[in-house]
C-alpha positions as CSV (number, residue, x, y, z in Angstrom):
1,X,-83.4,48.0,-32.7
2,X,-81.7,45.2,-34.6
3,X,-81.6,41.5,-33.6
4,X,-78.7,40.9,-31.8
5,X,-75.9,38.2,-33.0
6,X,-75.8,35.1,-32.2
7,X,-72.4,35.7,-30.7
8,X,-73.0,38.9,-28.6
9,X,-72.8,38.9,-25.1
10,X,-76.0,37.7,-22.3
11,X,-76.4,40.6,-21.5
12,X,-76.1,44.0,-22.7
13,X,-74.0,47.3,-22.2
14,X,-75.6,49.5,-18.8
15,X,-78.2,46.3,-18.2
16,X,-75.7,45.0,-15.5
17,X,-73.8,41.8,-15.2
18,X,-75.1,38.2,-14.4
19,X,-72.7,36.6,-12.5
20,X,-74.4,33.1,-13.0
21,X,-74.4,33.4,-16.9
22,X,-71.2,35.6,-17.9
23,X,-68.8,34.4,-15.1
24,X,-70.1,31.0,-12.8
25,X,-71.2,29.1,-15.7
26,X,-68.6,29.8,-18.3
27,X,-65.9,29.5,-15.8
28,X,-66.9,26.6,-14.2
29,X,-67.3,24.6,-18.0
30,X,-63.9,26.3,-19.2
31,X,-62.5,25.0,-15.6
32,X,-63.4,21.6,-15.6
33,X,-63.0,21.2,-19.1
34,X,-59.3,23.0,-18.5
35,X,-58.5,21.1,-15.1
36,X,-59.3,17.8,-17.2
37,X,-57.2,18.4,-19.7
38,X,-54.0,19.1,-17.7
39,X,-54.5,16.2,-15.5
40,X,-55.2,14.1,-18.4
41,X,-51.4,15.7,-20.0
42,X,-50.2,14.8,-16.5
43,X,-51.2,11.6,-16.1
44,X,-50.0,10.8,-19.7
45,X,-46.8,12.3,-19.3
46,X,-45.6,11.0,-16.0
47,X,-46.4,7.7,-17.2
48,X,-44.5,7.7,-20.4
49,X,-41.5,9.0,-17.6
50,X,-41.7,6.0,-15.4
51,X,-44.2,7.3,-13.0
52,X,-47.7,6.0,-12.2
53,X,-50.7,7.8,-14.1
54,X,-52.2,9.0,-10.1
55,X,-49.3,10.6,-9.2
56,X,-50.5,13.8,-9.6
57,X,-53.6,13.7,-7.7
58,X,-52.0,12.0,-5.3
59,X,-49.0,14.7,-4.6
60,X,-52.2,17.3,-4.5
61,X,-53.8,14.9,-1.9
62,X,-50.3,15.7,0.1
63,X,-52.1,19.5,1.2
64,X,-53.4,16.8,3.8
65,X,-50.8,13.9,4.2
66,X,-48.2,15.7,4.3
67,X,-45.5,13.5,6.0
68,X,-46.6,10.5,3.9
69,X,-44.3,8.7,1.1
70,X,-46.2,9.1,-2.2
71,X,-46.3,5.2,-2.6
72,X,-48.3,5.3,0.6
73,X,-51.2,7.0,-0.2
74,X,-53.8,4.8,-2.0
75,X,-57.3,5.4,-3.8
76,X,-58.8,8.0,-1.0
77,X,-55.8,10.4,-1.8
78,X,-56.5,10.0,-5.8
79,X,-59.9,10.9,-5.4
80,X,-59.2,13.4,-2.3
81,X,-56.9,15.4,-5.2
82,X,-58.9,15.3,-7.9
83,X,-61.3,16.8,-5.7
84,X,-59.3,19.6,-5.0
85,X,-57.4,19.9,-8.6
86,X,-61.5,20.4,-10.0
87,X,-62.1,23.0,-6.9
88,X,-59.1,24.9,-7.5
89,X,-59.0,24.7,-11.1
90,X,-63.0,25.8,-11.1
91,X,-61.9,28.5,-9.0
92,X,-59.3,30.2,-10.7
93,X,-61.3,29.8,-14.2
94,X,-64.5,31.4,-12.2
95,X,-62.2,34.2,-11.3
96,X,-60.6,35.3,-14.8
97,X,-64.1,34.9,-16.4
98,X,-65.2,37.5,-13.4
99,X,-61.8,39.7,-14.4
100,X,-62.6,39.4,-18.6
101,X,-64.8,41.9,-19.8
102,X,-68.0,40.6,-21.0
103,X,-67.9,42.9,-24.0
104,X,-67.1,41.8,-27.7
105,X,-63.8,44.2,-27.3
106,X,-61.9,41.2,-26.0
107,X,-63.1,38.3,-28.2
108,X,-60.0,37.7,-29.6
109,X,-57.9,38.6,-26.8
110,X,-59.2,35.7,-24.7
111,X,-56.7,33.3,-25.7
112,X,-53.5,34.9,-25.1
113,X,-54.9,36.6,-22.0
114,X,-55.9,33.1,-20.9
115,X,-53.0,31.9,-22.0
116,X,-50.9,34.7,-19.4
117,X,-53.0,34.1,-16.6
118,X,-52.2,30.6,-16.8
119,X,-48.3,30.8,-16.9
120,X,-48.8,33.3,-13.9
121,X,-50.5,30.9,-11.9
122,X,-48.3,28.6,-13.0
123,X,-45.7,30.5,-11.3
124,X,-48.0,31.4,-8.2
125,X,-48.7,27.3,-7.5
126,X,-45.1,25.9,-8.4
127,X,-43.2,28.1,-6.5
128,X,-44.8,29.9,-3.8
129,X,-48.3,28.1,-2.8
130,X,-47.1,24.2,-3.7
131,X,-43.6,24.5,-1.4
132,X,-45.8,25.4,2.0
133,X,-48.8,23.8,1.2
134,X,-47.9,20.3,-0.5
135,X,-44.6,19.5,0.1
136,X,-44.3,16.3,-1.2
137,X,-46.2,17.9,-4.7
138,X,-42.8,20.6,-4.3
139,X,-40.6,17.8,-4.3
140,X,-41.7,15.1,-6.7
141,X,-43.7,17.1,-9.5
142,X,-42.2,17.1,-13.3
143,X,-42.3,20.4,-13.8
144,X,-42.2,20.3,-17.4
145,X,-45.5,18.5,-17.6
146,X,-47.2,20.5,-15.2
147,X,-46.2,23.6,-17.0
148,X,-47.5,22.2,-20.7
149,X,-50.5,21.7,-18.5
150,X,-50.7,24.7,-17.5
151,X,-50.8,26.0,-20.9
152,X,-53.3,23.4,-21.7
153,X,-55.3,24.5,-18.9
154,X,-55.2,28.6,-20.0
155,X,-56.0,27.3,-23.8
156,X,-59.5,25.9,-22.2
157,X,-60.2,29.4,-20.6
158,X,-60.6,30.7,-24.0
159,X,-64.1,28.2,-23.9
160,X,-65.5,31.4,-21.5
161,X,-66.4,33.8,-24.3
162,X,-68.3,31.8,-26.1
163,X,-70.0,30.8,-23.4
164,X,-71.3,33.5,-22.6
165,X,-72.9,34.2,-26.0
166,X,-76.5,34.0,-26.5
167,X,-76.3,30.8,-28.6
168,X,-75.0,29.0,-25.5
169,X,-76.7,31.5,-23.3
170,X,-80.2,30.5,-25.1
171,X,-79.5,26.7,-25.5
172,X,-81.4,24.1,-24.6
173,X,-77.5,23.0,-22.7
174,X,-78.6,25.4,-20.2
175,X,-81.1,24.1,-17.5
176,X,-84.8,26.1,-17.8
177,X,-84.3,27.3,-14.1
178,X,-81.0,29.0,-15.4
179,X,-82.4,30.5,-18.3
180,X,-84.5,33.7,-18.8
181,X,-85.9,35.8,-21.2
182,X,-83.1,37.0,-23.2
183,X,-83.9,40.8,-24.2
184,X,-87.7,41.0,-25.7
185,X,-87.9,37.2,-27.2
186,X,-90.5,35.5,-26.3
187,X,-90.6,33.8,-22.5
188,X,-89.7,29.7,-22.5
């Protein structure tokens, strides 16, 4: 038996998948890393256009003001929509990384897969979840910032295959209670 790479996956072929290490953890990073990033191209972007930098969480805060004026809402919707730009954003990364194979096979198809799933959610949000569910984030968004965002946001998802290799997998990054003994080295 050789020693395995430093970039194969947690776990290996017939052993089973761990949800914690090859889809919860690396999605969750690759989501908030992601879901940072395309705020942080929102925020930038609508206030080079004339908008304030919180007007993106704040349109995401309409899910639950929705009759409200976006000038209106103050500090508790900013932090009310980041909230729930992380949640979904975690979410959605959690759920590719559960779709992705955890097998080398699609190392280098990551990034254009991620890339795909985040134009189709793009797609999913903008025009069919946003116009019932946040009307006033329907109305007032700039759709070509949340759409470079978007891309942004599917460029992070290609963080989840690395993640899961053993170098990350074995790091001291990880928490000890996360850890375990990674096929016949010695226990932490």
């Amino acid at each position: 038996i050789h020693a395995p790479a430093s970039d194969e996956p947690a776990t290996e072929p017939g052993e089973g998948r761990d949800f914690l290490l090859d889809e919860a953890l690396p999605g969750t990073v690759a989501g908030l890393v992601g879901g940072t990033l395309m705020m942080l191209v929102y925020m930038g972007g609508s206030w080079i256009f004339g908008h304030g930098p919180w007007d993106g969480p704040k349109m995401i805060s309409s899910l639950f003001f929705r009759h409200v004026l976006l000038d209106d809402l103050g500090t508790g919707s900013i932090l009310l929509g980041l909230g729930i730009h992380y949640a979904v954003s975690c979410s959605l990364a959690v759920a590719f990384a559960m779709a992705l194979p955890r097998y080398n096979s699609t190392m280098f198809a990551t990034f254009p897969l991620a890339v795909l799933y985040s134009l189709a959610m793009y797609v999913v949000m903008v025009y069919f979840v946003a116009s019932w569910a946040a009307p006033l984030f329907a109305r007032d968004v700039i759709h070509a910032l949340w759409f470079v965002g978007h891309l942004v946001w599917g460029a992070a998802l290609g963080l989840i295959e690395p993640l899961r290799s053993r170098v990350w997998t074995e790091s001291r990054l990880v928490p000890r209670f996360i850890r375990r003994e990674a096929h016949g080295h010695a226990a932490w």
